[in-house]
C-alpha positions as CSV (number, residue, x, y, z in Angstrom):
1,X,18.5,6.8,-1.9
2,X,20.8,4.8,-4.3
3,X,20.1,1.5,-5.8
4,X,16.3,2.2,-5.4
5,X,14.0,3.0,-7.9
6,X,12.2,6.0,-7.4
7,X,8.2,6.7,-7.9
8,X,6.2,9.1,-7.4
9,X,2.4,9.5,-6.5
10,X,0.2,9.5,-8.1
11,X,1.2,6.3,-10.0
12,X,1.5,6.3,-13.9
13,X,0.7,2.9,-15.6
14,X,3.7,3.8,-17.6
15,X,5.8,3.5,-14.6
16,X,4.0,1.0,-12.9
17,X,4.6,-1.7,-15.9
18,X,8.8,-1.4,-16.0
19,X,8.6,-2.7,-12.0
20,X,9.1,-5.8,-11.8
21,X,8.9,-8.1,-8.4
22,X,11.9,-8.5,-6.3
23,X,12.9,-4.6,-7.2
24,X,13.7,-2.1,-4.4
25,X,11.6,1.3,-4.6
26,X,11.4,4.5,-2.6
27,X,7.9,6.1,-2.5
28,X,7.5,10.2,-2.3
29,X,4.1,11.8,-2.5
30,X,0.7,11.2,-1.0
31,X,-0.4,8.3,-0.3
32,X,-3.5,6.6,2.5
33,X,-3.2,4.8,4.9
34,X,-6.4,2.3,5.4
35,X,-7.1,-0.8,8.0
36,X,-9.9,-3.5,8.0
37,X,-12.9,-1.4,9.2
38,X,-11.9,1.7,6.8
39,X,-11.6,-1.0,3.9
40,X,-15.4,-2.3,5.1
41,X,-16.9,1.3,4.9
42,X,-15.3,2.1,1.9
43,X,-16.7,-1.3,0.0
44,X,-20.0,-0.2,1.9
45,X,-19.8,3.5,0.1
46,X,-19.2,1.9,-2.7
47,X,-21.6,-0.4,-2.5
48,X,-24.6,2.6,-1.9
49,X,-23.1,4.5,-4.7
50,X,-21.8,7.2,-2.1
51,X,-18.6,8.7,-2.7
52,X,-14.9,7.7,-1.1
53,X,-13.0,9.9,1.3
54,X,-10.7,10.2,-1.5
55,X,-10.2,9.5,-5.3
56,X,-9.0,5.9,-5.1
57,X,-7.6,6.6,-9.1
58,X,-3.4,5.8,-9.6
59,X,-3.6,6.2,-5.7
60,X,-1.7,4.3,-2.8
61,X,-3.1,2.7,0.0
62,X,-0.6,1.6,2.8
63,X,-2.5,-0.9,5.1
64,X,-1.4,0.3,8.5
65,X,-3.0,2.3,11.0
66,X,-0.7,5.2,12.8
67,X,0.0,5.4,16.2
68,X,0.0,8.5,17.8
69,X,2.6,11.1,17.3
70,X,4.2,12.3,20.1
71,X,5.3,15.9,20.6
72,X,7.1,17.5,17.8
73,X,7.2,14.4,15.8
74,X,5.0,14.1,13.1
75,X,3.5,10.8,13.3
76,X,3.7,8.1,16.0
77,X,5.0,4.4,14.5
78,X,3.4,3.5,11.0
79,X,4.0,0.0,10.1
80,X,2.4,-2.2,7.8
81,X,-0.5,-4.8,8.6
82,X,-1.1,-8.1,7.2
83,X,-2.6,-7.6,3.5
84,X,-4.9,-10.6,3.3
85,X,-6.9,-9.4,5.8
86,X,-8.4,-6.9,3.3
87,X,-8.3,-8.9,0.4
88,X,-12.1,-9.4,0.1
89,X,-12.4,-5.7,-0.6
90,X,-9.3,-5.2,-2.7
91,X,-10.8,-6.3,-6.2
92,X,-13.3,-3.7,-5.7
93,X,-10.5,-1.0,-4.5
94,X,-8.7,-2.0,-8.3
95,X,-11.7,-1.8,-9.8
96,X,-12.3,1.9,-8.9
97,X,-8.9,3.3,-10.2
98,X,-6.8,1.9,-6.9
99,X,-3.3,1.1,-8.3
100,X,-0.8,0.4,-5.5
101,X,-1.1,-1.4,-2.2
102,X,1.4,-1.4,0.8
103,X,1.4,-4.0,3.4
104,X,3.3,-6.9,4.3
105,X,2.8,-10.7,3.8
106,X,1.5,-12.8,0.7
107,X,-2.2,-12.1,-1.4
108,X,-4.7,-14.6,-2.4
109,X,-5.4,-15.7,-6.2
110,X,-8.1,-13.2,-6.9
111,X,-6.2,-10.5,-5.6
112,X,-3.4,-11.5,-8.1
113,X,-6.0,-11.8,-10.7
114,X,-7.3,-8.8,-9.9
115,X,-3.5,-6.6,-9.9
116,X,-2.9,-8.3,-12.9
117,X,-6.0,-7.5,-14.9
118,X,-5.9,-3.6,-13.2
119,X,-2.2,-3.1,-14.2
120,X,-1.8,-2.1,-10.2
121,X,1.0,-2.9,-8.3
122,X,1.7,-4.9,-4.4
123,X,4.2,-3.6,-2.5
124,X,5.8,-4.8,0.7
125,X,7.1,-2.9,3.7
126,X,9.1,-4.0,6.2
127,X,7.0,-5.5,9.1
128,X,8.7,-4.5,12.6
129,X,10.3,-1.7,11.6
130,X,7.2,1.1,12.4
131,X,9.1,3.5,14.1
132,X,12.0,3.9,11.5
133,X,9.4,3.9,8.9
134,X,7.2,6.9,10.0
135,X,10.7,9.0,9.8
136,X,9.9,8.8,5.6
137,X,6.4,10.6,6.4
138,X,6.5,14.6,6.6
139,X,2.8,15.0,6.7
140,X,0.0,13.2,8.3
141,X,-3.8,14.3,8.0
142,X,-6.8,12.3,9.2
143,X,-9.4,13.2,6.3
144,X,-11.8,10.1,6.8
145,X,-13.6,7.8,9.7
146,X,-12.2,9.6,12.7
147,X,-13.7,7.6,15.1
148,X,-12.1,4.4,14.0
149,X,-9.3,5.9,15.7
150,X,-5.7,4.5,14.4
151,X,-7.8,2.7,12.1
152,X,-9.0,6.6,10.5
153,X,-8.1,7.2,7.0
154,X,-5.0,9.4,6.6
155,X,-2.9,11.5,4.0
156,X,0.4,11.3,4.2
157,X,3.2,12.8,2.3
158,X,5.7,10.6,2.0
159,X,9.3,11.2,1.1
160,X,11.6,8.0,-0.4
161,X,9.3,5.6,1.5
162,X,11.4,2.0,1.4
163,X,9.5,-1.1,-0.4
164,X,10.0,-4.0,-2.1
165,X,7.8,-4.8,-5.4
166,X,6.3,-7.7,-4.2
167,X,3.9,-8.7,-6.8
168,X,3.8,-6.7,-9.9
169,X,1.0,-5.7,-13.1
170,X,2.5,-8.8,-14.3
171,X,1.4,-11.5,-11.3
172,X,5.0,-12.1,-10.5
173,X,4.7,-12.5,-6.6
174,X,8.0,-12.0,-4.9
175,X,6.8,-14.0,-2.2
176,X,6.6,-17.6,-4.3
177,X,8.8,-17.2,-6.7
178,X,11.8,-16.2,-4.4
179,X,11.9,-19.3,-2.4
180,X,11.8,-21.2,-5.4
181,X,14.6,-19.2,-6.9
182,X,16.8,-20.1,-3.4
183,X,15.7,-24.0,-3.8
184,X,17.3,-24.1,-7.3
185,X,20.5,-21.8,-6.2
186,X,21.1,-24.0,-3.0
């Protein structure tokens, strides 16, 4: 895919650092998807010292929660949820090795805080596209929470997976700063 820069999972902090917000990117490798009740358990397991479902180090998390695949396909829709709604446990997530987040809408301050002191990375997918989106994903395993249902924890392999850099290691956040830059243009 031209015009995009590529990355691939897991994340290097090398690579991470040279983003910067505003930039296009295409995503290949594994990455995890995780919703609201997956985060909770997780910050729970972390809490009680138990393990996570998966090593959370240079990993991805995409916040959406799969629909279904229907026959031959495989995965149903996969588009992204609204990020703030797991911002209380994404501090905890970045503390633990987590370095990249997909989702769509704007972050609080400590999550900011907390992606700039990590060196971890925001990215943005397109809300209301789900169905073009799951054509990037060429494997899809449920390995945690099962009975959460769409809300399960998956692997997926992922191949040039479209996002925009929406905040970066740096706290530039794509989401106030381009308005602003349009204000000053107009």
């Amino acid at each position: 895919m031209s015009g995009l820069i590529q990355i691939n999972t897991p994340l290097k902090s090398s690579d991470i650092e040279k983003l910067k917000a505003g930039e296009r990117a295409a995503i290949s490798g594994f990455i995890f998807t995780a919703r609201d009740r997956a985060h909770q358990r997780m910050a729970e397991f972390l809490k009680e010292g138990k393990k996570l479902p998966f090593d959370p180090r240079d990993q991805i998390i995409y916040y959406a929660g799969p629909a279904p695949a229907k026959p031959g396909k495989t995965i149903g829709s996969v588009g992204p949820t609204t990020s703030g709604r797991m911002d209380a446990y994404t501090p905890l997530l970045l503390e633990h090795g987590l370095k990249g987040m997909i989702g769509k809408g704007d972050r609080s301050e400590e999550v900011i805080e907390a992606i700039k002191n990590h060196k971890a990375v925001y990215f943005a997918a397109t809300g209301g596209a789900a169905a073009l989106l799951s054509r990037y994903v060429v494997e899809a395993e449920v390995i945690a929470f099962e009975d959460l249902g769409s809300e399960a924890i998956y692997k997926l392999r992922v191949e040039n997976f479209p996002v925009i850099v929406a905040i970066d290691s740096s706290g530039h956040d794509t989401y106030k700063e381009a308005p602003q830059k349009f204000r000053e243009s107009s």
